[in-house]
TINUKE-624197 format. One record per residue (C-alpha): residue in one letter; x, y, z. Coordinates in nm, 4 decimals, always signed. Layout:
// TINUKE-624197
  lummi         X         Y         Z
      A         X         Y         Z
...
***
This chain:
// TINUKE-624197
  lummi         X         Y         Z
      X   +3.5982   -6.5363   -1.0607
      X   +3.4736   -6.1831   -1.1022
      X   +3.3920   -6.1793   -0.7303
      X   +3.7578   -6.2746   -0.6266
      X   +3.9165   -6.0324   -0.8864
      X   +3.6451   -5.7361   -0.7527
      X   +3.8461   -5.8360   -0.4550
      X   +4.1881   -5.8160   -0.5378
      X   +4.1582   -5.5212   -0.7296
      X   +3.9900   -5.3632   -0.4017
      X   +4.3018   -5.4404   -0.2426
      X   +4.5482   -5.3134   -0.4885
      X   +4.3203   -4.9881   -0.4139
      X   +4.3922   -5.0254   -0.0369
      X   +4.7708   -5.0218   -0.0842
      X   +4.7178   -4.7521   -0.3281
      X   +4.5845   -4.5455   -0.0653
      X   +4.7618   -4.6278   +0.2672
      X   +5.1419   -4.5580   +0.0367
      X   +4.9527   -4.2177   -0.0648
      X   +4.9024   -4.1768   +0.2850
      X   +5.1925   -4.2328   +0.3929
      X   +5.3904   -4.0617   +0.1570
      X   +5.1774   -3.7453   +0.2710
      X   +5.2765   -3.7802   +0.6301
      X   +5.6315   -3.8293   +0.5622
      X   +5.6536   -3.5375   +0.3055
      X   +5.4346   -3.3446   +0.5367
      X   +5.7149   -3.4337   +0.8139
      X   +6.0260   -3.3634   +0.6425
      X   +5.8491   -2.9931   +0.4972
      X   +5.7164   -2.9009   +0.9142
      X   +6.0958   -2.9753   +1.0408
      X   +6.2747   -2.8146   +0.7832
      X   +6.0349   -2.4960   +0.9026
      X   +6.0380   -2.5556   +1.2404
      X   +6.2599   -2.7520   +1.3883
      X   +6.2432   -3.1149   +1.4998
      X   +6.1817   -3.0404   +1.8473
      X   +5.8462   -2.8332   +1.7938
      X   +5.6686   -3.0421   +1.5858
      X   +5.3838   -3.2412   +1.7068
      X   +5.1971   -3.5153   +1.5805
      X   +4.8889   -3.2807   +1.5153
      X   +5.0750   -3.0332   +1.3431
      X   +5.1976   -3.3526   +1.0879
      X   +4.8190   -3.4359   +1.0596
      X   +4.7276   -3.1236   +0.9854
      X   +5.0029   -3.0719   +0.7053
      X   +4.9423   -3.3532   +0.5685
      X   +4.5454   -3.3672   +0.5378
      X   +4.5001   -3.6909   +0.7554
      X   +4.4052   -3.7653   +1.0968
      X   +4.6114   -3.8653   +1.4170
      X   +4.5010   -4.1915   +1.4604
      X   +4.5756   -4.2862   +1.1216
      X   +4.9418   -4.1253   +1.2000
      X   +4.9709   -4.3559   +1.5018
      X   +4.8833   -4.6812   +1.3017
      X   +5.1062   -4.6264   +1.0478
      X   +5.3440   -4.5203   +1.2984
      X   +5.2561   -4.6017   +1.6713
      X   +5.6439   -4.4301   +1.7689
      X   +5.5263   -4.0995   +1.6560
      X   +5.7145   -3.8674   +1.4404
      X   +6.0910   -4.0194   +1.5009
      X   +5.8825   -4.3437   +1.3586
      X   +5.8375   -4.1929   +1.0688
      X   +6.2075   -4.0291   +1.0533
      X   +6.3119   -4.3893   +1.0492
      X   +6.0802   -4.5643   +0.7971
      X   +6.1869   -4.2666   +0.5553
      X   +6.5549   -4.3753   +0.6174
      X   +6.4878   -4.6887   +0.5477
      X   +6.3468   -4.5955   +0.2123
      X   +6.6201   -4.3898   +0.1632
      X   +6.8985   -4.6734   +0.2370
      X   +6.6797   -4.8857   +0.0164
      X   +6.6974   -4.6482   -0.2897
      X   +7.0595   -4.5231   -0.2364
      X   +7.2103   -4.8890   -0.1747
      X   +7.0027   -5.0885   -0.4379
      X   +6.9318   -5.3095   -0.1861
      X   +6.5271   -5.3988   -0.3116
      X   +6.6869   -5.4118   -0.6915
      X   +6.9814   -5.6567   -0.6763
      X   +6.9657   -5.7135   -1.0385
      X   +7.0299   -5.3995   -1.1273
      X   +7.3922   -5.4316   -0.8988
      X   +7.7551   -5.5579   -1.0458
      X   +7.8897   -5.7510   -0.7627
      X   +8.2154   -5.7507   -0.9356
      X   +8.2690   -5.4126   -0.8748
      X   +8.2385   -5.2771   -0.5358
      X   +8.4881   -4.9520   -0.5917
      X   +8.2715   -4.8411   -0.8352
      X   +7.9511   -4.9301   -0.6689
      X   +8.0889   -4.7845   -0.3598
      X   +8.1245   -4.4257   -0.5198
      X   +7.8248   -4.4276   -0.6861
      X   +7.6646   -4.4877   -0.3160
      X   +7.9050   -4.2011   -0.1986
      X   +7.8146   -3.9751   -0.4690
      X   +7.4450   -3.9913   -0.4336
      X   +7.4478   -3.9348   -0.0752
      X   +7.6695   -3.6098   -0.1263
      X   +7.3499   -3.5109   -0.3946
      X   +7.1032   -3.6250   -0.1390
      X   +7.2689   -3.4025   +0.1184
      X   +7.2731   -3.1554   -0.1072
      X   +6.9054   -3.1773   -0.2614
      X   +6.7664   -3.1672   +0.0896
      X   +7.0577   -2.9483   +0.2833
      X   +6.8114   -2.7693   +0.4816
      X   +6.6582   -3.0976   +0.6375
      X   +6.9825   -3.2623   +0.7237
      X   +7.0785   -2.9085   +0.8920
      X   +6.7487   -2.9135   +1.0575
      X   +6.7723   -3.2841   +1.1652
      X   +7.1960   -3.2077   +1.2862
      X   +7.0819   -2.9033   +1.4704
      X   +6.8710   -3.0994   +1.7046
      X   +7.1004   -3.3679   +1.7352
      X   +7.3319   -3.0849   +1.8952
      X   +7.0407   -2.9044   +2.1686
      X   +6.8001   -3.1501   +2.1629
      X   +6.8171   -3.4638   +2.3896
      X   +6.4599   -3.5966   +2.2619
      X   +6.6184   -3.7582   +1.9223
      X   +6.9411   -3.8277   +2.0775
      X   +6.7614   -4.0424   +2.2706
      X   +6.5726   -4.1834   +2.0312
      X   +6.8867   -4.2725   +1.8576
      X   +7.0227   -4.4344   +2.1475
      X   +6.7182   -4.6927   +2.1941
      X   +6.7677   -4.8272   +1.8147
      X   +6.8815   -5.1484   +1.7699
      X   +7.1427   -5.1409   +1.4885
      X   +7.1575   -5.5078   +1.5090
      X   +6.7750   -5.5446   +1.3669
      X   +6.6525   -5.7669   +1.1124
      X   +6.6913   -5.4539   +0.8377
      X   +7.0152   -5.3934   +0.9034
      X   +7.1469   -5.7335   +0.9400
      X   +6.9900   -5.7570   +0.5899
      X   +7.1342   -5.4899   +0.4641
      X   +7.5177   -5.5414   +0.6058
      X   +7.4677   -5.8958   +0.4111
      X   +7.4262   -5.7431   +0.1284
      X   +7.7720   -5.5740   +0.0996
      X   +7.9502   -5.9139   +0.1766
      X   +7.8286   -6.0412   -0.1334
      X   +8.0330   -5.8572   -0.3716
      X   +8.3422   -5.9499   -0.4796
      X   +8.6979   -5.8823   -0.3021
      X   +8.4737   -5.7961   +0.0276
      X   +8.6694   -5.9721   +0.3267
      X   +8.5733   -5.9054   +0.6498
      X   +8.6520   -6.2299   +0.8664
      X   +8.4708   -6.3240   +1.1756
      X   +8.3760   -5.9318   +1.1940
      X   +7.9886   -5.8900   +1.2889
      X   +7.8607   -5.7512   +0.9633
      X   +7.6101   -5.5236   +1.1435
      X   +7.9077   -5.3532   +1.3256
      X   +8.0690   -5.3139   +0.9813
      X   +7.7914   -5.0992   +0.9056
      X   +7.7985   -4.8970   +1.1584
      X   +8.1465   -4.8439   +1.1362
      X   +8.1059   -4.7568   +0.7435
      X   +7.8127   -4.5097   +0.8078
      X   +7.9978   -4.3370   +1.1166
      X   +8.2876   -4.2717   +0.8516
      X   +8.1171   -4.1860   +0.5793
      X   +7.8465   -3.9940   +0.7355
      X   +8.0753   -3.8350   +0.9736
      X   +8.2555   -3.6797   +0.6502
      X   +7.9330   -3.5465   +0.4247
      X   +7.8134   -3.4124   +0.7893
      X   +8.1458   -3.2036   +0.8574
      X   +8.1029   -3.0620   +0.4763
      X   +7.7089   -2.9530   +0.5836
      X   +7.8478   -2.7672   +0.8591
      X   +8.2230   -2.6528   +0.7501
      X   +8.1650   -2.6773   +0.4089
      X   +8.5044   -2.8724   +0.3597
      X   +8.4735   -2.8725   -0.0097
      X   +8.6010   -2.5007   -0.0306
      X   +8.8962   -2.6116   +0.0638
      X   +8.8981   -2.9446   -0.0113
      X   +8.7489   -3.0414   -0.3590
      X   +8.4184   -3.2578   -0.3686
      X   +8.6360   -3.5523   -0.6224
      X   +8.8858   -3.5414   -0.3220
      X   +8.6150   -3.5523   -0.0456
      X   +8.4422   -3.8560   -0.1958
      X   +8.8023   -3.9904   -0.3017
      X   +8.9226   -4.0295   +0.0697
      X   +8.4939   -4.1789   +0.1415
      X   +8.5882   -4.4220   -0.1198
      X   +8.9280   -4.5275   +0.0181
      X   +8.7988   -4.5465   +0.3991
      X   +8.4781   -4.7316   +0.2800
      X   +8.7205   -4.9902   +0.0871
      X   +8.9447   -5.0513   +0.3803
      X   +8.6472   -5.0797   +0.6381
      X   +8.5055   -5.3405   +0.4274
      X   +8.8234   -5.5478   +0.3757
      X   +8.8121   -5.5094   +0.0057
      X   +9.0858   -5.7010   -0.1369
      X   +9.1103   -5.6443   -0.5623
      X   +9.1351   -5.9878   -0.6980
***
């Protein structure tokens, strides 16, 4: 018995260690392209930053750095949709769990502004994560997961609609918006309650919300 809990405690330790790790490289990530651009960061530059070696970057994440772009999104979609903590969700209220999704994304944007203008900046001159973009498959296991989710609240209709493409169409529209505010700054002449009004209203409509 002592053996087998020496044992699981060892690796409780090992998960410990590899999410430190991780969470190193990905802060360590997200600090180098803020100050440097997407573009000209390297792999040994995240090791570096992030006091670990390259190897142990590439078998975390054998895609390299957009890898780890995309496991921190998916963290971040996790945290933001309350997708991991379904308990914690009323499915009788999508409007209201829709703009408290909307209005933690504008904070997020917000709390890490010189990221996202980072990350939009090489979306515009750089072809390397455009590309990298374009070889996703938004019809993956995650994101089938996560576009189930939504049709399990209440009043959400969306008919013989793929509920992957939903999702895309949602984060286009929504995205799209917050993204024109980074860059325009809309909200000086359109107020932030008005910006996330009209996300609301085009989230409800894209998801066939019907109020019972």
């Amino acid at each position: 018995m002592q053996a087998k809990k020496a044992a699981q405690n060892n690796q409780k330790s090992v998960k410990r260690d590899k999410k430190a790790k991780m969470i190193s490289i990905q802060d360590a990530t997200c600090r180098l392209i803020e100050k440097k651009g997407y573009e000209n960061v390297t792999i040994r530059d995240i090791a570096e930053a992030g006091g670990v070696s390259i190897g142990l970057i590439y078998k975390y994440f054998p895609e390299g750095k957009f890898d780890i772009l995309k496991e921190i999104s998916y963290q971040y979609t996790d945290e933001l949709l309350m997708t991991k903590k379904p308990e914690k969700v009323n499915f009788d209220d999508f409007p209201g769990y829709i703009r408290n999704v909307i209005n933690n994304m504008q904070q997020y944007w917000k709390d890490n502004s010189s990221l996202t203008k980072a990350l939009i900046m090489t979306a515009l001159l750089d072809s390397e994560i455009v590309d990298e973009v374009k070889k996703m498959n938004f019809k993956n296991e995650y994101y089938k997961a996560v576009s189930e989710f939504f049709c399990l609240f209440k009043g959400v209709e969306i008919g013989d609609r793929d509920p992957a493409e939903v999702l895309m169409d949602w984060g286009i529209a929504v995205k799209g918006v917050i993204i024109c505010d980074v860059i325009y700054s809309l909200s000086l002449i359109r107020s932030e309650e008005s910006l996330t009004d009209l996300m609301v209203d085009l989230s409800l409509k894209i998801w066939g919300y019907k109020e019972a």
